[in-house]
C-alpha positions as CSV (number, residue, x, y, z in Angstrom):
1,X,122.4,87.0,110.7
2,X,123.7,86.7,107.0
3,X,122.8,84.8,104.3
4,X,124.8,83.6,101.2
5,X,124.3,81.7,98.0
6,X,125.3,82.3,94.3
7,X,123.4,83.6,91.3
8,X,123.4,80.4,89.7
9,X,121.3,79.3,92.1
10,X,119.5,82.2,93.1
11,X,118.9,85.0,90.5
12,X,119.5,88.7,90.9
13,X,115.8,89.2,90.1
14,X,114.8,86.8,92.7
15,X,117.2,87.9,95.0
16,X,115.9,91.8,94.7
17,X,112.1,90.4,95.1
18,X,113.0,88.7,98.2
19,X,114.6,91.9,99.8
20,X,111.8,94.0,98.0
21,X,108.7,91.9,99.9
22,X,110.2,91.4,103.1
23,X,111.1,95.3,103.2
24,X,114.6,93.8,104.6
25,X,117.5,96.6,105.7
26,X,121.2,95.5,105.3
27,X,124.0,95.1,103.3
28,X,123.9,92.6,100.3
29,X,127.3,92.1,98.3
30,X,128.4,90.5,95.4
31,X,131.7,88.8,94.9
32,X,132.9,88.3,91.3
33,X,135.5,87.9,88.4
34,X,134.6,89.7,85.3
35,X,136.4,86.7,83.1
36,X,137.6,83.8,83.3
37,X,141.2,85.2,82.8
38,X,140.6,87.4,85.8
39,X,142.8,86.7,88.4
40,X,141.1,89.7,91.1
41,X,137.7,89.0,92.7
42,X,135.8,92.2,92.1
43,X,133.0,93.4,94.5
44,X,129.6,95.2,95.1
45,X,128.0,96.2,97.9
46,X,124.4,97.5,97.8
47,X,122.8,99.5,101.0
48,X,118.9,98.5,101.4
49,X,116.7,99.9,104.0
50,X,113.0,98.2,104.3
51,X,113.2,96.8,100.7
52,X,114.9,99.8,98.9
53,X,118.1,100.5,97.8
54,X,119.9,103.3,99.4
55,X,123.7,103.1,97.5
56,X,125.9,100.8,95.4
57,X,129.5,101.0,95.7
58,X,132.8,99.2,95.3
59,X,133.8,100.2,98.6
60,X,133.6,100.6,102.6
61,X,135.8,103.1,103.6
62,X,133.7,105.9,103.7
63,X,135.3,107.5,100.0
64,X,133.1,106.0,97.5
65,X,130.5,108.4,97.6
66,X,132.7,111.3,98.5
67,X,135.7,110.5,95.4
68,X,132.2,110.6,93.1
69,X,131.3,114.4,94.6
70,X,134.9,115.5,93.8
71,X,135.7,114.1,90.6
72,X,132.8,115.9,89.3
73,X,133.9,119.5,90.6
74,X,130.9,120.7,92.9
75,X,133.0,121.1,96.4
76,X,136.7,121.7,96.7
77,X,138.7,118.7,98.5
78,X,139.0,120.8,101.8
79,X,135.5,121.9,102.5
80,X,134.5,118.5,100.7
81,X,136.7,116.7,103.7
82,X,135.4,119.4,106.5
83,X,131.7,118.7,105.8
84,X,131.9,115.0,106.2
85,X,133.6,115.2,109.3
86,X,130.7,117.3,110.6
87,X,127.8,115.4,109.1
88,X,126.2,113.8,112.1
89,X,126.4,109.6,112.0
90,X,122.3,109.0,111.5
91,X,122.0,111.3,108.7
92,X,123.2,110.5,104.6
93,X,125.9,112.6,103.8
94,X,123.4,113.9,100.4
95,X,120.9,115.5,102.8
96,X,123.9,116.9,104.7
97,X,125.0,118.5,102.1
98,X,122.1,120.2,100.7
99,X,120.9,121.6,103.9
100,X,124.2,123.2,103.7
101,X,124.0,124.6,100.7
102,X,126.6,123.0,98.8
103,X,124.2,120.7,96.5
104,X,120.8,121.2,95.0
105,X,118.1,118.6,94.5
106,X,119.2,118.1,90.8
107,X,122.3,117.4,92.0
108,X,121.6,114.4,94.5
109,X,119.3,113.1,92.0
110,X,122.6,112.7,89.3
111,X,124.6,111.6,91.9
112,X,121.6,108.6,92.9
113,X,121.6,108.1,89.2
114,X,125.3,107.4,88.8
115,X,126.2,105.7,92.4
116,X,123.0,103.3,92.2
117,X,120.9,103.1,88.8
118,X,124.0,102.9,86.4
119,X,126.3,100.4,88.2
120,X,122.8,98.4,89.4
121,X,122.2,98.0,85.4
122,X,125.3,96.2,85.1
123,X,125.0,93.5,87.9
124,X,122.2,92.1,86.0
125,X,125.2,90.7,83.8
126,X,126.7,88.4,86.2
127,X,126.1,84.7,86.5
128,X,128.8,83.1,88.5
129,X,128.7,85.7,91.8
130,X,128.8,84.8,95.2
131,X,126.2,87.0,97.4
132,X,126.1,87.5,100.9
133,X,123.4,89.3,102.3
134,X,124.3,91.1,106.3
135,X,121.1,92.1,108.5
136,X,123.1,93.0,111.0
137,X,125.6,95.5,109.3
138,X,126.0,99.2,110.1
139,X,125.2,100.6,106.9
140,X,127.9,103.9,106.3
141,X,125.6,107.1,105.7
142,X,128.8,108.5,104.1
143,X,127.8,106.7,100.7
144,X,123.9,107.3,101.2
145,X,123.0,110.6,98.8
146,X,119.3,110.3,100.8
147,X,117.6,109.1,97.9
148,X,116.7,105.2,97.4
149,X,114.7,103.1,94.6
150,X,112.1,99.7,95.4
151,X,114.3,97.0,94.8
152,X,112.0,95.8,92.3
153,X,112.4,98.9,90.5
154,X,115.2,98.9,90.2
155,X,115.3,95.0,88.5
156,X,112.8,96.5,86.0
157,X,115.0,99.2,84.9
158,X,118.2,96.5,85.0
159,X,115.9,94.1,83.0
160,X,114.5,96.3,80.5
161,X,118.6,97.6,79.3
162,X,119.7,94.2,79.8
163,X,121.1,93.0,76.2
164,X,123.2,89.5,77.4
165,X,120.2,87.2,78.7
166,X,122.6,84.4,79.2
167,X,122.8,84.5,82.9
168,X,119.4,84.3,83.1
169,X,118.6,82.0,80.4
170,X,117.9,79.0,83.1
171,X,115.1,81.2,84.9
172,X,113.2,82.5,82.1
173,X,109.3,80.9,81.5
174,X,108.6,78.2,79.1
175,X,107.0,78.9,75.7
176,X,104.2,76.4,76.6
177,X,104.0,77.8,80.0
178,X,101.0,80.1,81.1
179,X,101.1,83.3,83.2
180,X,98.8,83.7,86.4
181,X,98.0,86.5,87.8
182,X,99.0,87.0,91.7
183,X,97.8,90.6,93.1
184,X,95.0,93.3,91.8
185,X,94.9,96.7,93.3
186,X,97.0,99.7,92.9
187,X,100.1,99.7,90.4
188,X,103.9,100.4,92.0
189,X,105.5,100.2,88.7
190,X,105.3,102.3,85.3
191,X,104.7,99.6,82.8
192,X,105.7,99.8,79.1
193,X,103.1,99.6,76.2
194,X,104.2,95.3,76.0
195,X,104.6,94.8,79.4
196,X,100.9,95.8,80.1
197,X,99.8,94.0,77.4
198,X,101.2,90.6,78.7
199,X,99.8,91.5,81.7
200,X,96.5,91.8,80.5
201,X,96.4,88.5,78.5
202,X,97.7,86.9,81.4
203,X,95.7,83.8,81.7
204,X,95.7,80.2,83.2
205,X,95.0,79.2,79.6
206,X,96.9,80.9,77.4
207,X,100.5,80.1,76.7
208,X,103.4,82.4,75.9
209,X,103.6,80.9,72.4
210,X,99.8,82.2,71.9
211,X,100.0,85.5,73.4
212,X,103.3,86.0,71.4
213,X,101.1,85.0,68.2
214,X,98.3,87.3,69.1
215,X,100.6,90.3,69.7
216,X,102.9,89.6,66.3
217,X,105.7,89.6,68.7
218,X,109.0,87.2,68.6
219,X,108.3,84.6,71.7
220,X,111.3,85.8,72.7
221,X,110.4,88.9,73.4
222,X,107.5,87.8,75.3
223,X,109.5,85.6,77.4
224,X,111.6,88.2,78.9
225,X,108.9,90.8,79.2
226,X,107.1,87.8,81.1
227,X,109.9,87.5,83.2
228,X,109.9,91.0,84.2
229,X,106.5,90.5,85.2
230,X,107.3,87.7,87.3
231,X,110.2,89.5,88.7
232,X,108.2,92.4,89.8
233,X,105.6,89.7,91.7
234,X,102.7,89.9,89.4
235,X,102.3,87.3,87.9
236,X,103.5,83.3,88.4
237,X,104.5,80.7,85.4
238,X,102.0,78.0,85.5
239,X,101.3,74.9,83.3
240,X,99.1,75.8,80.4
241,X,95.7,74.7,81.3
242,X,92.8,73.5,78.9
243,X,94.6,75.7,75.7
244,X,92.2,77.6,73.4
245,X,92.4,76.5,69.9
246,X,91.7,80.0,68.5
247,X,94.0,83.1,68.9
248,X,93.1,85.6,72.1
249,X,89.9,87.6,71.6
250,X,89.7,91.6,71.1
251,X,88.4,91.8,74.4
252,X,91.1,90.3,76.4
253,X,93.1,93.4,75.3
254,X,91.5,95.4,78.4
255,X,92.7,98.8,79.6
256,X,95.8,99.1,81.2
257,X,95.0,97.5,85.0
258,X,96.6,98.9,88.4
259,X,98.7,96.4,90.2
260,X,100.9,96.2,93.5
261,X,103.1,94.5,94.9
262,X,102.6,91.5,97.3
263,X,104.0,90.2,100.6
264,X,103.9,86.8,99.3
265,X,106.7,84.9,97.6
266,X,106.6,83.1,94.4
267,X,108.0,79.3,95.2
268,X,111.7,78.7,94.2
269,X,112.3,76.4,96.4
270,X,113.6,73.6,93.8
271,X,116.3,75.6,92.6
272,X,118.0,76.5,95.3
273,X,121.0,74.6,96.8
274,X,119.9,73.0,100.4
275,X,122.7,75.1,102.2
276,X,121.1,78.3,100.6
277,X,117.9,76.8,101.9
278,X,118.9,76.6,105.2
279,X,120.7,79.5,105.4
280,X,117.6,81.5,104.3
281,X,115.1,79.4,106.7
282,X,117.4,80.5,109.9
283,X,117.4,84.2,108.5
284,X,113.2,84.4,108.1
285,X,113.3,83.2,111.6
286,X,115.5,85.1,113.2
287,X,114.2,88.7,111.0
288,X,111.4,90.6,112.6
């Protein structure tokens, strides 16, 4: 069963949270022209198993990950070519490697960060992209290194070196809007000196504007760092209810709290398209 939509509709963000809390495995890609002028659709694919991302690449045939290994010097072509012939089908060709000697952990770990954290940054840039998500794919261990990142994660880290926020302009919070919180308990995520601030002012009461005011930060700023709260699934935008007249006290500004993640989805319902809808109902049927 696949399911397909656009980001127009459907956000990156979104798209990784939904994958994230419903620990899905499969292939999702992404179908895109970097211009206008652009007359060749461009693709990525990104490998998830349960909710994490296991490999981005450009390609299927088995050479992405293994083109990568050789530019960079560590194996020669032949043994490179000998070793993934022999690397059984249900294991990632990483792991492979290093039980054979021929790379160390610090070397996986570069190779993770270029194959999947670098190109990931840059798919938070696109707007107009056609995604198709595949449950039922074989997923090629030839471009797994062994290593994977939460989903979510991985949008925080895409988020937080995102410069452009045009794309996502549409999706980001009101000013007048209010943040709720959605899950207490033990925190997933490393979150920056504003993020955690945000998160602790976030209140049914008080708006962006306000806690932009109280922390003699651009409500901007706060907007997107909201977002990336809302991305993660900790919080929900909500209308501002019964404002305060005054600024936020001292003591809202608590210690940093632990959160987690939840299994529950935030409702986007009205913005999506009613054949994404229906393509997404008949996939949360048919997914164990």
């Amino acid at each position: 069963m696949e399911i397909t939509g656009y980001l127009s509709e459907f956000s990156l963000p979104e798209l990784l949270k939904f994958l994230d809390q419903g620990s899905k495995t499969g292939l999702l890609s992404l179908k895109f022209k970097t211009n206008c002028h652009d007359q060749h659709q461009r693709i990525r694919h990104a490998l998830f198993k349960q909710g994490r991302i296991v490999a981005v690449t450009d390609r299927l045939d088995h050479q992405g990950l293994f083109r990568i290994i050789y530019k960079r010097g560590w194996i020669s072509p032949k043994v490179l070519r000998e070793q993934f012939n022999r690397c059984p089908a249900n294991q990632p060709i990483g792991l492979y490697l290093k039980k054979q000697g021929f790379l160390q952990p610090e070397q996986l770990k570069l190779l993770f960060r270029y194959q999947v954290l670098r190109q990931v940054c840059g798919l938070f840039q696109l707007e107009n992209a056609k995604f198709i998500f595949n449950s039922k794919t074989t997923l090629p261990t030839t471009e797994m290194t062994s290593l994977s990142i939460r989903a979510t994660e991985a949008t925080l880290i895409g988020l937080r070196a995102l410069r452009d926020w045009t794309p996502l302009t549409p999706k980001l919070p009101e000013f007048d809007s209010a943040l709720s919180r959605v899950f207490i308990g033990k925190l997933h995520w490393q979150l920056d000196a504003l993020e955690n601030q945000v998160w602790q002012l976030a209140d049914d009461s008080v708006s962006l504007k306000l806690i932009a005011h109280d922390l003699q930060q651009p409500p901007e700023t706060i907007q997107k760092t909201a977002f990336r709260l809302i991305s993660l699934g900790l919080v929900t935008e909500v209308p501002t209810v019964a404002p305060p007249t005054t600024g936020i006290s001292a003591e809202k500004l608590l210690e940093p709290v632990a959160v987690a993640a939840s299994d529950n989805e935030d409702d986007h319902s009205s913005d999506l398209s009613s054949s994404f809808m229906q393509n997404l109902l008949s996939f949360l049927r048919s997914s164990k």
